[in-house]
mmJSON file of the N, C-alpha and C atoms, coordinates in Angstrom:
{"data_MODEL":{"atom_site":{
"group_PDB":["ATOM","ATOM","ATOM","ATOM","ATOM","ATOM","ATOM","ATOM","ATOM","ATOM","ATOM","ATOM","ATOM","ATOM","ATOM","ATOM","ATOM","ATOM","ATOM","ATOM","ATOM","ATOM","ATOM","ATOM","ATOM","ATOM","ATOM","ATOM","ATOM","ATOM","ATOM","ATOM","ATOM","ATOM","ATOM","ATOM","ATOM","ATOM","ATOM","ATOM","ATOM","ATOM","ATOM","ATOM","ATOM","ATOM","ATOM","ATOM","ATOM","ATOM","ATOM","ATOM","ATOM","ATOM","ATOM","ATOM","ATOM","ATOM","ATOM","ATOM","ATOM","ATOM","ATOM","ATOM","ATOM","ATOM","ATOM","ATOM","ATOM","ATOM","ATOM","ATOM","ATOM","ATOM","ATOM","ATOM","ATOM","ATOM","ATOM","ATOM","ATOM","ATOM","ATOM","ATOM","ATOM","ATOM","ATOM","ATOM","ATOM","ATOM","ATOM","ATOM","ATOM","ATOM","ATOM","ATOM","ATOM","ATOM","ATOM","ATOM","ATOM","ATOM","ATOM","ATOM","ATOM","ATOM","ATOM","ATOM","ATOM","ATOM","ATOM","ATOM","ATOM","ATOM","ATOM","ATOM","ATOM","ATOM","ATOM","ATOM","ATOM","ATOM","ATOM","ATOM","ATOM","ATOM","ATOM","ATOM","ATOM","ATOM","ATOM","ATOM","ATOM","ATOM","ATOM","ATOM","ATOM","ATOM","ATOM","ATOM","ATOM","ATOM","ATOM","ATOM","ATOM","ATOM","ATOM","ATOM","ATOM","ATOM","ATOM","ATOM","ATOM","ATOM","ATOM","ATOM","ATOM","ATOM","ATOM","ATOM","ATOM","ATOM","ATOM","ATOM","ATOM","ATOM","ATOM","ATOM","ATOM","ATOM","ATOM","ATOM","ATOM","ATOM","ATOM","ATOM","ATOM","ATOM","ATOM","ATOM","ATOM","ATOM","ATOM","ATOM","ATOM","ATOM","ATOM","ATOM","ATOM","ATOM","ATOM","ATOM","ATOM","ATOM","ATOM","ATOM","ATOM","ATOM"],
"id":[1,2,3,4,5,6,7,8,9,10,11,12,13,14,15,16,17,18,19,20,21,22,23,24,25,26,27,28,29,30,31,32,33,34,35,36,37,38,39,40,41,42,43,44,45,46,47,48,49,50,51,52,53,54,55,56,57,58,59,60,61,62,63,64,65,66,67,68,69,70,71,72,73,74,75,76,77,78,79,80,81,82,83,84,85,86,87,88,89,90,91,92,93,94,95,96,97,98,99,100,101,102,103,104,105,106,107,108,109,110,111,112,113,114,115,116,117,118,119,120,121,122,123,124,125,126,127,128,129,130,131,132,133,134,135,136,137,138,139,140,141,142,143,144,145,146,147,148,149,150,151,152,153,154,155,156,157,158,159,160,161,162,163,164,165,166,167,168,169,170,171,172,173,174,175,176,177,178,179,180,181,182,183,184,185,186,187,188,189,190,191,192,193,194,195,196,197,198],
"type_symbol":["N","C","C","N","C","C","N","C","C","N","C","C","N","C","C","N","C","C","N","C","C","N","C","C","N","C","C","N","C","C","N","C","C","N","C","C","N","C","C","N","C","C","N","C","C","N","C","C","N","C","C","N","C","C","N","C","C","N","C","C","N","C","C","N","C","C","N","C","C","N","C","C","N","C","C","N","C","C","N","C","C","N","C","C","N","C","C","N","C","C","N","C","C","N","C","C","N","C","C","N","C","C","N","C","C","N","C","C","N","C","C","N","C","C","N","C","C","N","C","C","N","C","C","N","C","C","N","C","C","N","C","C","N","C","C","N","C","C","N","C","C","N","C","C","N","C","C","N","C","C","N","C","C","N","C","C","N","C","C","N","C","C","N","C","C","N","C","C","N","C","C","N","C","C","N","C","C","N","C","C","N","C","C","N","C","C","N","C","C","N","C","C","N","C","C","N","C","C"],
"label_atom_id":["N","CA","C","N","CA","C","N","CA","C","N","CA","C","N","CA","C","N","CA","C","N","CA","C","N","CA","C","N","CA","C","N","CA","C","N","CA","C","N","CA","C","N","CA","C","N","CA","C","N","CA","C","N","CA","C","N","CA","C","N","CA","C","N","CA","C","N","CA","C","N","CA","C","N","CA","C","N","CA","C","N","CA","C","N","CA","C","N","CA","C","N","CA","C","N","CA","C","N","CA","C","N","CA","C","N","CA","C","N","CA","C","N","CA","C","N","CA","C","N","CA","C","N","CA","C","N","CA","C","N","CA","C","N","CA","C","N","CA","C","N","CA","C","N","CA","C","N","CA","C","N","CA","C","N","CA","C","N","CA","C","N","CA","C","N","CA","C","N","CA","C","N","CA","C","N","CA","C","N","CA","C","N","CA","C","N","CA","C","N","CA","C","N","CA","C","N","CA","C","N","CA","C","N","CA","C","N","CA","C","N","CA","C","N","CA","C","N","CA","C","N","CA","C","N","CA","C","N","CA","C"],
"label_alt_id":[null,null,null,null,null,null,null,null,null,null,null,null,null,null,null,null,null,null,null,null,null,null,null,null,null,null,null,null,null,null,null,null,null,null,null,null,null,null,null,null,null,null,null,null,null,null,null,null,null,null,null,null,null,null,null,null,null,null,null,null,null,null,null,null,null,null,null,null,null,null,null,null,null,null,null,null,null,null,null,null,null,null,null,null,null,null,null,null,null,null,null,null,null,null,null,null,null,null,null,null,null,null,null,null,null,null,null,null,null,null,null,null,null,null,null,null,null,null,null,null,null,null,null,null,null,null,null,null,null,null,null,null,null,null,null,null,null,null,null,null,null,null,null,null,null,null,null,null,null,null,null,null,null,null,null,null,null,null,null,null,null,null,null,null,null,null,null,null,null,null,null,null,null,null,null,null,null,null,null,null,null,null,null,null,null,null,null,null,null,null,null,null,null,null,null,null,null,null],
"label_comp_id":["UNK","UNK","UNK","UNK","UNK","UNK","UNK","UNK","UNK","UNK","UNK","UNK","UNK","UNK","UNK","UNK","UNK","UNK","UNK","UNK","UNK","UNK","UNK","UNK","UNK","UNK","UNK","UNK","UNK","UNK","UNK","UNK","UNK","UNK","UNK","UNK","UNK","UNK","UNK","UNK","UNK","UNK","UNK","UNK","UNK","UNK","UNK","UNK","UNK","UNK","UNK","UNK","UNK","UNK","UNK","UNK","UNK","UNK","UNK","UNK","UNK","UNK","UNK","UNK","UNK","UNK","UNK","UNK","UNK","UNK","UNK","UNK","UNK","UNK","UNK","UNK","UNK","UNK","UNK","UNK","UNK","UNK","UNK","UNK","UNK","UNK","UNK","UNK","UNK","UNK","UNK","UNK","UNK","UNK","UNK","UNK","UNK","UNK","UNK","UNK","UNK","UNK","UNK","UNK","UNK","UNK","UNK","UNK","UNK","UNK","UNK","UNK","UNK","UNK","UNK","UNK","UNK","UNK","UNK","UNK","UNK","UNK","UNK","UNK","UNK","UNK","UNK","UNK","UNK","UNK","UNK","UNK","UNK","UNK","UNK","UNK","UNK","UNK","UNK","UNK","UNK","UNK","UNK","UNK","UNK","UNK","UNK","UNK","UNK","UNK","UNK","UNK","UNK","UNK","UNK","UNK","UNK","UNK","UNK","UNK","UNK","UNK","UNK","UNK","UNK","UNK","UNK","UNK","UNK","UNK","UNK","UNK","UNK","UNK","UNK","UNK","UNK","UNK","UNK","UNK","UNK","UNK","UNK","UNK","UNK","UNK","UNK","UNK","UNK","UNK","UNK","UNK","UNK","UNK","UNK","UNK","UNK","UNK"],
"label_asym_id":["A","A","A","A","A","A","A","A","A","A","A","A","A","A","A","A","A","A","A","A","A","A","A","A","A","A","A","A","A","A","A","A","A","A","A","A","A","A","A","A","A","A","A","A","A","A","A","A","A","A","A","A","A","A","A","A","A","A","A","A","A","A","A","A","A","A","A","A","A","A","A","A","A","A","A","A","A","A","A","A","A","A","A","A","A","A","A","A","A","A","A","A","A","A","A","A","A","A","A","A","A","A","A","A","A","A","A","A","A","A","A","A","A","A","A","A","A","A","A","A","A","A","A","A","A","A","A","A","A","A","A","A","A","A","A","A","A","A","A","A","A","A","A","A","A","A","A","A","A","A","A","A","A","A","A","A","A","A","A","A","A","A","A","A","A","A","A","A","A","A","A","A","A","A","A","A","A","A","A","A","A","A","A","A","A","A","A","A","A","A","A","A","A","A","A","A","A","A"],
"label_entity_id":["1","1","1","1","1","1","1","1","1","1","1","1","1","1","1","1","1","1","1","1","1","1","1","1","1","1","1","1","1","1","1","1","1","1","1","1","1","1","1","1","1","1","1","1","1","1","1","1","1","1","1","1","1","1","1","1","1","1","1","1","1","1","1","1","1","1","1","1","1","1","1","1","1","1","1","1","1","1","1","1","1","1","1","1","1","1","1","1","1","1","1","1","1","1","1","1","1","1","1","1","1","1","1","1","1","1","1","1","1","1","1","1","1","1","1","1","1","1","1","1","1","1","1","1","1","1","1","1","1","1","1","1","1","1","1","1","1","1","1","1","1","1","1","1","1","1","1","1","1","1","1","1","1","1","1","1","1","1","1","1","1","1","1","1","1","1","1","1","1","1","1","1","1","1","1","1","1","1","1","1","1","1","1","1","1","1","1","1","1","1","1","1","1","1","1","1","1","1"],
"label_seq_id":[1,1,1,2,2,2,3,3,3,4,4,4,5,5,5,6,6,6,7,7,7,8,8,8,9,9,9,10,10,10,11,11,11,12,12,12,13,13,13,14,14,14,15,15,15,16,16,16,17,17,17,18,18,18,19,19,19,20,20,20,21,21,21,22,22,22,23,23,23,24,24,24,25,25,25,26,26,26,27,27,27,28,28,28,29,29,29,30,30,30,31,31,31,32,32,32,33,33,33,34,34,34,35,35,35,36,36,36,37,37,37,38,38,38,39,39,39,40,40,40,41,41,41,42,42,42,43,43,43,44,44,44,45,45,45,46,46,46,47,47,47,48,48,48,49,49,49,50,50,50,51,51,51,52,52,52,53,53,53,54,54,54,55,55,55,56,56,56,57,57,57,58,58,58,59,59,59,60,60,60,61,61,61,62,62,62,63,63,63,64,64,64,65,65,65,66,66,66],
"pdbx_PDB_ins_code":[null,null,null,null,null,null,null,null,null,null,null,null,null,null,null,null,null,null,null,null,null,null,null,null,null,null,null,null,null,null,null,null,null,null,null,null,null,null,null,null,null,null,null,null,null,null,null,null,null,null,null,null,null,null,null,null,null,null,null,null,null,null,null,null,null,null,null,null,null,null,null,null,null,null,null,null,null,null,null,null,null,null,null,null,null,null,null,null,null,null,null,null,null,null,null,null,null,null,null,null,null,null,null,null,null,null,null,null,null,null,null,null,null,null,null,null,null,null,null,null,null,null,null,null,null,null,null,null,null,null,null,null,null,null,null,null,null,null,null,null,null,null,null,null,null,null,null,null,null,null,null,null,null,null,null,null,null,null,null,null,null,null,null,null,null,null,null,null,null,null,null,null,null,null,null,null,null,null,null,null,null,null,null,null,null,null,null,null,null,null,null,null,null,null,null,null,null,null],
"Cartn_x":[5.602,4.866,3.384,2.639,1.178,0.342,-0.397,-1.093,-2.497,-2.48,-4.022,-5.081,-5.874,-6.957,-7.697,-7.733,-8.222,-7.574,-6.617,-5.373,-5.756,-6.646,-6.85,-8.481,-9.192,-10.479,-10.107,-9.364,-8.969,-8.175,-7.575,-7.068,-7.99,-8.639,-9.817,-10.355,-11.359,-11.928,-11.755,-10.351,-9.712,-9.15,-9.471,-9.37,-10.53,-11.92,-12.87,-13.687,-13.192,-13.582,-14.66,-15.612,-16.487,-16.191,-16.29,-16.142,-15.911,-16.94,-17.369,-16.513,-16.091,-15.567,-13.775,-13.186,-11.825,-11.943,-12.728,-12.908,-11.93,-13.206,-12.849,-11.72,-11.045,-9.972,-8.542,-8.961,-8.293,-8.218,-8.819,-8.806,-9.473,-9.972,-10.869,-11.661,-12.287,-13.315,-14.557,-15.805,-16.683,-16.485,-17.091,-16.745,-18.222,-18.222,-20.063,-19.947,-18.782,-19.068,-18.758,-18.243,-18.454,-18.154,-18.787,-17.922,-16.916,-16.506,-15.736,-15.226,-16.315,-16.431,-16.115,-17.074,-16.873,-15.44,-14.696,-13.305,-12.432,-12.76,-12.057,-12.664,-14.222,-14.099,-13.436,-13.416,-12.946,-11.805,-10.587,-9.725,-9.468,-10.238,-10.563,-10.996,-12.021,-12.315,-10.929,-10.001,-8.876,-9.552,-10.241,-10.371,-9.977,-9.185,-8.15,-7.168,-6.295,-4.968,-4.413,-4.322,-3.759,-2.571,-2.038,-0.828,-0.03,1.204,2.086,2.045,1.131,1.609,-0.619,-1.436,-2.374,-2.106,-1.385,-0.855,0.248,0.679,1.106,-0.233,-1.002,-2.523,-2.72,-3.528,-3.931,-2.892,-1.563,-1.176,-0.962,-1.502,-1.664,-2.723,-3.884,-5.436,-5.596,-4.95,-5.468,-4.277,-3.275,-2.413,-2.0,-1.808,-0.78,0.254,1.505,2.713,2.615,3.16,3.577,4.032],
"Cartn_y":[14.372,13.816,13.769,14.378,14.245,12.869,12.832,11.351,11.476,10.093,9.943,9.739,10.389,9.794,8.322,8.533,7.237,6.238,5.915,4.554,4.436,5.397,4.89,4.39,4.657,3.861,2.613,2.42,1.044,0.316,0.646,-0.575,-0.91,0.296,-0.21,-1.684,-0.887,-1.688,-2.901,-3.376,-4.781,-5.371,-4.737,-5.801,-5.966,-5.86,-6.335,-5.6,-4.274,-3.379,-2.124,-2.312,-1.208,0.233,1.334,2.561,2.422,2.371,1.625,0.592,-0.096,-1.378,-0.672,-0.212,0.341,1.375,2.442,3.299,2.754,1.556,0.607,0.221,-0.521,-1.284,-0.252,0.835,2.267,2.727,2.905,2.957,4.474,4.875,6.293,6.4,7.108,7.291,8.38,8.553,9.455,10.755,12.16,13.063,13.624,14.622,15.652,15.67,16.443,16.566,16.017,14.874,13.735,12.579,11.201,10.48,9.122,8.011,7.831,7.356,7.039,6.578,7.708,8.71,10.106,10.923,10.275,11.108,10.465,8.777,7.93,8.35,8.843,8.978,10.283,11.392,12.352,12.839,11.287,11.218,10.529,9.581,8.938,10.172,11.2,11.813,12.934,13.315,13.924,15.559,15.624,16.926,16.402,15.636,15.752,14.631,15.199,14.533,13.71,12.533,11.328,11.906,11.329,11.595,10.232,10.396,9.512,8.047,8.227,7.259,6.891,7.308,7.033,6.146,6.232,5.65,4.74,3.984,3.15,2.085,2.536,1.807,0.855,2.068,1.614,0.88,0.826,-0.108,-1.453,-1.626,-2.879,-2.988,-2.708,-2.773,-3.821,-3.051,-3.18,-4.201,-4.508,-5.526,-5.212,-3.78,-2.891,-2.675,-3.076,-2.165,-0.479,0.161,1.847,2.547],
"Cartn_z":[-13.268,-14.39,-14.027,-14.65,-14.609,-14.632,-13.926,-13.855,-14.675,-15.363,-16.021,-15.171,-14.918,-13.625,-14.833,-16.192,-16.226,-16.03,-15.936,-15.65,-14.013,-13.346,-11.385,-11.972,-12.849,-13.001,-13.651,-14.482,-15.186,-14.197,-13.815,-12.341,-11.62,-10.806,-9.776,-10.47,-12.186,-12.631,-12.717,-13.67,-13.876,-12.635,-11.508,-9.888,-9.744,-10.649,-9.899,-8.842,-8.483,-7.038,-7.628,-6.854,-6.627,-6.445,-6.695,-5.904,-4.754,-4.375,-2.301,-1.58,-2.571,-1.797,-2.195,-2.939,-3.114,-2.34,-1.98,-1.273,0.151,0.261,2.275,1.885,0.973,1.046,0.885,0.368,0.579,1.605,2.929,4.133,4.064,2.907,3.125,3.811,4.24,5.528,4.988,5.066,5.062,6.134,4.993,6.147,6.034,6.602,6.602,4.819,4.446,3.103,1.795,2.556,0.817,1.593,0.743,1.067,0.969,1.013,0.229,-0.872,-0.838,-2.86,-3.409,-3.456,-3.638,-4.133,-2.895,-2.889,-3.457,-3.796,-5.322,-6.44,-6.36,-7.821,-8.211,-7.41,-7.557,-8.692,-7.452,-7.966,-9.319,-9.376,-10.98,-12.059,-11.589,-12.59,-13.035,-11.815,-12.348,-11.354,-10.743,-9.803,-8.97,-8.101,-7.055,-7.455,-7.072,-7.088,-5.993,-5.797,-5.177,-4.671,-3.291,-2.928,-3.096,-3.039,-3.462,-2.547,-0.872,-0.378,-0.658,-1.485,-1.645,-2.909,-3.757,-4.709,-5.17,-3.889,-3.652,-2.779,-2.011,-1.593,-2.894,-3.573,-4.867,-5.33,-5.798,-6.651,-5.59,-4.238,-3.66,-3.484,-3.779,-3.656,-5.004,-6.179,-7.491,-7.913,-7.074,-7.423,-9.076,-9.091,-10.137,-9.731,-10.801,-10.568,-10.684,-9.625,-9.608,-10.663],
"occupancy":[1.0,1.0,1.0,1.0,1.0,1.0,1.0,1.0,1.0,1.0,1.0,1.0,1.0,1.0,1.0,1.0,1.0,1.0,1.0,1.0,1.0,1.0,1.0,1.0,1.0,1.0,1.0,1.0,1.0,1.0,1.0,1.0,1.0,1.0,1.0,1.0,1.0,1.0,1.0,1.0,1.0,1.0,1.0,1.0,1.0,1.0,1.0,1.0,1.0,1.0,1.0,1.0,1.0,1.0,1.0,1.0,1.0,1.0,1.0,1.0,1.0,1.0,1.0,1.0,1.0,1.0,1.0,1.0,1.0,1.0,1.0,1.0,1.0,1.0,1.0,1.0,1.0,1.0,1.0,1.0,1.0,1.0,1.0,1.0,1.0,1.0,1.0,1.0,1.0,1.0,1.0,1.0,1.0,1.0,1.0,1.0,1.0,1.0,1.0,1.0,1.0,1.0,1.0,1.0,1.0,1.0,1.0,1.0,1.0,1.0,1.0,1.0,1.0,1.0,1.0,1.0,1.0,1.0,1.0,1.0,1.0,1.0,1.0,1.0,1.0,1.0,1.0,1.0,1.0,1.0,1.0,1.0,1.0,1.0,1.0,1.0,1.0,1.0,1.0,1.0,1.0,1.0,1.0,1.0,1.0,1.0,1.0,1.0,1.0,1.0,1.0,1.0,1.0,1.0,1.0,1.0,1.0,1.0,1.0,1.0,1.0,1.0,1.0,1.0,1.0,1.0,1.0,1.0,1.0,1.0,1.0,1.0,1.0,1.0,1.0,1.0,1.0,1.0,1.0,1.0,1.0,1.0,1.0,1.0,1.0,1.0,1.0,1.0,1.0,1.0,1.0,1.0,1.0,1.0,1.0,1.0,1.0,1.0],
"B_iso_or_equiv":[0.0,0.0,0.0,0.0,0.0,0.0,0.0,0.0,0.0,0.0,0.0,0.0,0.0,0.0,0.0,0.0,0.0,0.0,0.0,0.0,0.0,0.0,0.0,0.0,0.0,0.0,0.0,0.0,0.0,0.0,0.0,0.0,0.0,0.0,0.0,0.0,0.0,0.0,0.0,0.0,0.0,0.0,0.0,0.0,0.0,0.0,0.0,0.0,0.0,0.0,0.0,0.0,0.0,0.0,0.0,0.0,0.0,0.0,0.0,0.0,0.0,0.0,0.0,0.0,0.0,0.0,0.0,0.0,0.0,0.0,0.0,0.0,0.0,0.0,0.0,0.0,0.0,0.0,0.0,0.0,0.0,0.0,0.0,0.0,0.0,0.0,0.0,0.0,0.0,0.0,0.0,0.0,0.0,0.0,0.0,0.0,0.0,0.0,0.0,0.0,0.0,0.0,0.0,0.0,0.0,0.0,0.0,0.0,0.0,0.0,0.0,0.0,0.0,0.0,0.0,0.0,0.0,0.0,0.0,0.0,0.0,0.0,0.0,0.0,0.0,0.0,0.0,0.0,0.0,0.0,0.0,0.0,0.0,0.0,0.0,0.0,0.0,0.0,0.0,0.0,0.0,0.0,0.0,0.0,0.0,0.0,0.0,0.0,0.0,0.0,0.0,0.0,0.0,0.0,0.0,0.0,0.0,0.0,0.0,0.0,0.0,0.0,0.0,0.0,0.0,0.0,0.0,0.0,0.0,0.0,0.0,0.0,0.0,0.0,0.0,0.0,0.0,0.0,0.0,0.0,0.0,0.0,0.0,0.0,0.0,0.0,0.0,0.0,0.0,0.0,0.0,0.0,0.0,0.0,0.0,0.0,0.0,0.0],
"pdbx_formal_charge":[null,null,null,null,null,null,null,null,null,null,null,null,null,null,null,null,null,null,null,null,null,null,null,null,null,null,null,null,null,null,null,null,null,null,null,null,null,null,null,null,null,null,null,null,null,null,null,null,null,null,null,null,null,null,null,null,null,null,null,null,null,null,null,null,null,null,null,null,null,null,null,null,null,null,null,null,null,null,null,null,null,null,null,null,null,null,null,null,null,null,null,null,null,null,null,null,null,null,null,null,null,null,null,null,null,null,null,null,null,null,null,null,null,null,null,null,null,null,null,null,null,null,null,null,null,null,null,null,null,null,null,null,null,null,null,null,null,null,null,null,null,null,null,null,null,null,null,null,null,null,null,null,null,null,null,null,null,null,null,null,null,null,null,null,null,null,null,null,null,null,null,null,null,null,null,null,null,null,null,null,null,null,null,null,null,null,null,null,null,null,null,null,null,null,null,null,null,null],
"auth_seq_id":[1,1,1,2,2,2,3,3,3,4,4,4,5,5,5,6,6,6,7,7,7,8,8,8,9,9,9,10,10,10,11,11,11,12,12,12,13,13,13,14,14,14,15,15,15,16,16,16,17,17,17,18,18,18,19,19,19,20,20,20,21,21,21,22,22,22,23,23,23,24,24,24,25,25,25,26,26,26,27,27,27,28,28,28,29,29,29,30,30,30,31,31,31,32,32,32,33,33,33,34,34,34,35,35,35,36,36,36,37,37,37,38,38,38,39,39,39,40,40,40,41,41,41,42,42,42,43,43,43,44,44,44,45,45,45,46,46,46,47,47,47,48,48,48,49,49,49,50,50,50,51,51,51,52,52,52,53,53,53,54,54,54,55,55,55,56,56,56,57,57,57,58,58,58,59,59,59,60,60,60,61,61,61,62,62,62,63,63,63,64,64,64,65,65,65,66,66,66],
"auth_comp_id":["UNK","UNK","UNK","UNK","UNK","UNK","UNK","UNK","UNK","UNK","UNK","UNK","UNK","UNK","UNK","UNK","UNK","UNK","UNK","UNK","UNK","UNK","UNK","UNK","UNK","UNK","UNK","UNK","UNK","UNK","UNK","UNK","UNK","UNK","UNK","UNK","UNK","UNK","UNK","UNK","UNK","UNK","UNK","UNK","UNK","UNK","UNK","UNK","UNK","UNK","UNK","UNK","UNK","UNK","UNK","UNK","UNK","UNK","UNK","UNK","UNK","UNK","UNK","UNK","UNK","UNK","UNK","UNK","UNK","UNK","UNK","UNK","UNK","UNK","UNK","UNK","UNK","UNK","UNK","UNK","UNK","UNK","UNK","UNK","UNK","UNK","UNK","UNK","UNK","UNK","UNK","UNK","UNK","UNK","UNK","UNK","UNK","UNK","UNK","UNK","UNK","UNK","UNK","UNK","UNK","UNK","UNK","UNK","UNK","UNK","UNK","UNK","UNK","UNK","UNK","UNK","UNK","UNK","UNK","UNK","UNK","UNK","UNK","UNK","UNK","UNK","UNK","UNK","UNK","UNK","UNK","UNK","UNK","UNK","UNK","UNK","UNK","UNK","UNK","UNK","UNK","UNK","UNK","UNK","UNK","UNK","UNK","UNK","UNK","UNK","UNK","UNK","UNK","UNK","UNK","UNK","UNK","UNK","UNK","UNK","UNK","UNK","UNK","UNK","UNK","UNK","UNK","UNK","UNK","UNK","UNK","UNK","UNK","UNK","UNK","UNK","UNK","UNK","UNK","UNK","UNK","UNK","UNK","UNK","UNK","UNK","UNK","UNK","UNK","UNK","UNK","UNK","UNK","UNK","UNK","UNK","UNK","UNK"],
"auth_asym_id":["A","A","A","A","A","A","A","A","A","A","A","A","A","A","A","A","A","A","A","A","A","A","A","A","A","A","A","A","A","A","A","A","A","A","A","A","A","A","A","A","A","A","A","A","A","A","A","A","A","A","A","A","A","A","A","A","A","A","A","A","A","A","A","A","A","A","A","A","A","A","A","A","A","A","A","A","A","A","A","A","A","A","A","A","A","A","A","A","A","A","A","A","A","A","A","A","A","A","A","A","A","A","A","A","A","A","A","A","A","A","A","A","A","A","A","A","A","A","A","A","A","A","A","A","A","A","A","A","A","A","A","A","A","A","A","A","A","A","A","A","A","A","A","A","A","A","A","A","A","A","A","A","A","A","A","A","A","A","A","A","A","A","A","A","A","A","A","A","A","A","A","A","A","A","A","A","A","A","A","A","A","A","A","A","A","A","A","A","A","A","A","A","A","A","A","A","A","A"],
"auth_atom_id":["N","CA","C","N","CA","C","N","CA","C","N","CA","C","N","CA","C","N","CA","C","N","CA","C","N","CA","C","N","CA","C","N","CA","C","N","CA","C","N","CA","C","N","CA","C","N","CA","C","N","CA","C","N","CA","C","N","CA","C","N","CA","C","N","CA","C","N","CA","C","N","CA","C","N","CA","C","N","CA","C","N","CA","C","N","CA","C","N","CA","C","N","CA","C","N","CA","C","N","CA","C","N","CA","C","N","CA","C","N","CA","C","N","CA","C","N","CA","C","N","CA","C","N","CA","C","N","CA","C","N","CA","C","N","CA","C","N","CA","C","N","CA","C","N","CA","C","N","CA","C","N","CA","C","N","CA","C","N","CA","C","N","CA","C","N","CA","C","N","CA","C","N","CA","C","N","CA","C","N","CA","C","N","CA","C","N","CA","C","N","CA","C","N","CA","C","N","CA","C","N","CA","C","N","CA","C","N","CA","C","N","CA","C","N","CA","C","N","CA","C","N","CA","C","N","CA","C","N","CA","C"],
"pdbx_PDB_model_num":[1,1,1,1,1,1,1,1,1,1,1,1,1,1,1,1,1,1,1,1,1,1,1,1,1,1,1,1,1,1,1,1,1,1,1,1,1,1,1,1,1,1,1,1,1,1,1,1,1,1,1,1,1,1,1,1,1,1,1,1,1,1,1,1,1,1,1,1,1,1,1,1,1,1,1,1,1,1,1,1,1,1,1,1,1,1,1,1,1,1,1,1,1,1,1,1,1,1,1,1,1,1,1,1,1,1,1,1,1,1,1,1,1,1,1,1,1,1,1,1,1,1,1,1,1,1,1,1,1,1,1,1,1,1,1,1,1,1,1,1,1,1,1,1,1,1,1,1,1,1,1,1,1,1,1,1,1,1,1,1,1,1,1,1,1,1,1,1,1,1,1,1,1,1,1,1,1,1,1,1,1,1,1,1,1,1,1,1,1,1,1,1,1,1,1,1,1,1]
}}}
């Protein structure tokens, strides 16, 4: 089943969390070429796709059910 990348910006959002600060509490890390805000919004905008155990993070970051 295809995922809405807007339903990963509306959670972040309605927890209150920054790009930057869900990024850290995501345990993402900066690389030379992006970094990790970057690679949430990415995934918010829908050009990369979340893996399943990145999306279980998020639904305990954002204190969303899966």
């Amino acid at each position: 089943m295809p995922l809405n990348p807007e339903i990963l910006k509306w959670a972040r959002e309605t927890a209150g969390l920054s790009l930057e600060l869900a990024a850290k509490s995501l345990g993402f890390s900066d690389t030379a070429r992006r970094s990790a805000a970057e690679r949430l919004a990415a995934m918010e905008e829908g050009t990369e796709e979340p893996s399943r155990s990145v999306l279980l993070r998020m639904s305990k970051a954002y204190r969303r059910s899966l």
